[in-house]
C-alpha positions in Angstrom: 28.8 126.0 99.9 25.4 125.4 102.0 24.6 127.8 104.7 23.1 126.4 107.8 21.6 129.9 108.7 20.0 130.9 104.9 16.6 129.9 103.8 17.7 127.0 101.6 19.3 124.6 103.9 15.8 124.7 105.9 13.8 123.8 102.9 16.2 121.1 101.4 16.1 119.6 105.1 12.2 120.3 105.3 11.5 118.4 102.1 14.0 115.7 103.5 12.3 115.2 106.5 8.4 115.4 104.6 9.6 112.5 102.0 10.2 110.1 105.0 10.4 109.3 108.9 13.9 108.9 110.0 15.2 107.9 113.5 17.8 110.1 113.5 19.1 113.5 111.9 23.0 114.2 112.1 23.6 117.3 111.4 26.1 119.0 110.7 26.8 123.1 109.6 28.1 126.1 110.4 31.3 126.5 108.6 30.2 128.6 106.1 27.9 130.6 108.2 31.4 131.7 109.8 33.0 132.5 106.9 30.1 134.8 105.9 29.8 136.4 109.4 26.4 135.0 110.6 26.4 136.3 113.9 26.5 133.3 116.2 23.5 134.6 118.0 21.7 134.3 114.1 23.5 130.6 114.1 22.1 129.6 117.5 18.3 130.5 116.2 18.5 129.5 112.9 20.5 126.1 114.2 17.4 125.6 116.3 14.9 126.1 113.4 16.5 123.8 111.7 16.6 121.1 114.7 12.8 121.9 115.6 11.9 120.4 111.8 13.1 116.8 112.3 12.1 116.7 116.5 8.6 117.9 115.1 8.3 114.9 112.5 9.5 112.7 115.6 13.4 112.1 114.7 16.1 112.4 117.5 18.5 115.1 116.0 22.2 114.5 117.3 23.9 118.3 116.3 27.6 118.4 116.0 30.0 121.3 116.5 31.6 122.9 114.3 35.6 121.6 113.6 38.2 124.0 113.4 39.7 124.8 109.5 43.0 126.4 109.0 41.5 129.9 109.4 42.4 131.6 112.2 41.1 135.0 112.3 40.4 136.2 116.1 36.8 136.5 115.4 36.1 133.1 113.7 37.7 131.2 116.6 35.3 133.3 119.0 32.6 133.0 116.9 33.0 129.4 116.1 33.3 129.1 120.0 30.3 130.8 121.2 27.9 128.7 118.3 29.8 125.7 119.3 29.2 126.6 123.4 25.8 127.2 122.6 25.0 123.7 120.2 26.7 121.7 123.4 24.2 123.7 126.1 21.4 123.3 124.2 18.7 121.0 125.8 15.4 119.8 124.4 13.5 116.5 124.5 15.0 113.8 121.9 17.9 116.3 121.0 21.7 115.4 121.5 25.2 117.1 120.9 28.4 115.5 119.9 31.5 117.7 120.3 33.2 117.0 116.4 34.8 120.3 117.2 37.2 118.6 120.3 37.8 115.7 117.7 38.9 116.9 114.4 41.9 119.2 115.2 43.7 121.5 112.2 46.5 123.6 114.2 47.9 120.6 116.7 48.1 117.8 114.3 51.6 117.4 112.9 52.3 117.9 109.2 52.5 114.6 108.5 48.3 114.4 110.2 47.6 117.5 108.6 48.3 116.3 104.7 47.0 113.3 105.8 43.4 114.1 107.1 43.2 117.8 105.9 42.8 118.8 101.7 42.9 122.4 101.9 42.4 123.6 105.3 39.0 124.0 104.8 37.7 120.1 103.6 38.6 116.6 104.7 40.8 114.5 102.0 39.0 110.9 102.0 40.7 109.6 105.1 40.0 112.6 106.7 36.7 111.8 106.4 36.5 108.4 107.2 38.6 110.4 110.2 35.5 112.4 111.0 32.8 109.6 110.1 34.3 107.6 112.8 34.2 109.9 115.4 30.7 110.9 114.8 30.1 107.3 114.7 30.9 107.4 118.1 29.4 110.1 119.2 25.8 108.6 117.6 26.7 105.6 119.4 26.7 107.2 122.3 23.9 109.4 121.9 22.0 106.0 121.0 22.8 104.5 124.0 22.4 107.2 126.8 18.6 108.2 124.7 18.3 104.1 125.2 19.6 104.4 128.9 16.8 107.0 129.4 13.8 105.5 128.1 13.4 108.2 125.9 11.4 107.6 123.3 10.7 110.0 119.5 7.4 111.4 119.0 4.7 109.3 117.2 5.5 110.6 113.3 2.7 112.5 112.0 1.3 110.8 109.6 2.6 107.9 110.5 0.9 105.4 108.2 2.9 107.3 105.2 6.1 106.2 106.8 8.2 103.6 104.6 8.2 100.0 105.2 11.9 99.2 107.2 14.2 97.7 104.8 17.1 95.5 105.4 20.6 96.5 104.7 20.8 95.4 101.7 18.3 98.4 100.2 21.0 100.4 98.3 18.8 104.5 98.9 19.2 106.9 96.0 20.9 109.2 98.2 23.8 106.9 97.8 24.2 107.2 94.7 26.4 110.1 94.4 30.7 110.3 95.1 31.6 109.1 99.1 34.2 111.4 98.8 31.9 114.4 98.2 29.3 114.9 101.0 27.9 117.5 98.6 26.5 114.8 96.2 24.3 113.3 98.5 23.5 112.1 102.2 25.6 110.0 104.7 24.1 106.7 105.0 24.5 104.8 108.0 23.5 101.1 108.4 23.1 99.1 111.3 26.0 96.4 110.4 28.1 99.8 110.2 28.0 100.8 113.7 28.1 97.2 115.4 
């Protein structure tokens, strides 16, 4: 799985954010970081890195906790904690935190919820994550409307005259092209007719 904290993850979401101007970057890591013991002072720094690449290019980054997995070592849950602590305290012009962590639950769902929503502890089945994708939903929502509240407004995007005509939502993006069930094959794609 992708590692929020290694070297890759940065340059995948570097070349991302150099192909085109977005409005928004969601993103979302950290779960394997735990599981190979990045220290959560490693995450925070390497969490910002990776925020500072879209808030240079003039995106509004909305960063979501990490949700709990069946795992329960002592140290994950503080771990997992203290990252989580410090995504939600962060604070930096055009930045935002959403709290997936308080809204995807493993250990106080019932059985029933569990099979349901969770595959193997670890990954969503597909309603789990329609599950998640309307909560984040949500919490973009809401991040939308309090940086509208604010008057806050992105950086110009350098280059700006590179950046891609809008398209309607009709435009069907490569990055949809992979399996919906399997966030690994591609990007989330969010439309506007989605979220109204």
């Amino acid at each position: 799985g992708d590692v929020a904290s290694f070297q890759p993850f940065r340059q995948r979401l570097q070349a991302e954010c150099d192909k085109r101007h977005y409005d928004w970057v969601i993103i979302l890591g950290g779960t394997n970081d735990l599981a190979y013991m990045v220290p959560p002072e490693e995450m925070y720094k390497s969490f910002q890195a990776n925020w500072d690449i879209a808030l240079a290019k003039g995106s509004k980054v909305l960063a979501l906790t990490i949700p709990e997995s069946r795992s329960k070592p002592a140290w994950v849950i503080q771990n997992r904690s203290e990252i989580n602590s410090s995504i939600l305290a962060h604070e930096e012009l055009n930045y935002h935190a959403f709290d997936l962590h308080a809204k995807l639950p493993y250990h106080s769902l019932s059985a029933e919820d569990r099979q349901k929503y969770w595959d193997d502890g670890l990954h969503l089945t597909d309603q789990g994550y329609e599950w998640m994708g309307g909560h984040i939903a949500d919490g973009f929502l809401a991040a939308l409307s309090h940086s509208s509240a604010n008057g806050v407004k992105p950086t110009p995007a350098p280059n700006s005259s590179k950046r891609p005509a809008r398209t309607n939502d009709s435009t069907v993006f490569e990055e949809e092209s992979g399996n919906p069930g399997k966030l690994s094959e591609g990007y989330v794609v969010v439309r506007k007719k989605d979220l109204w």
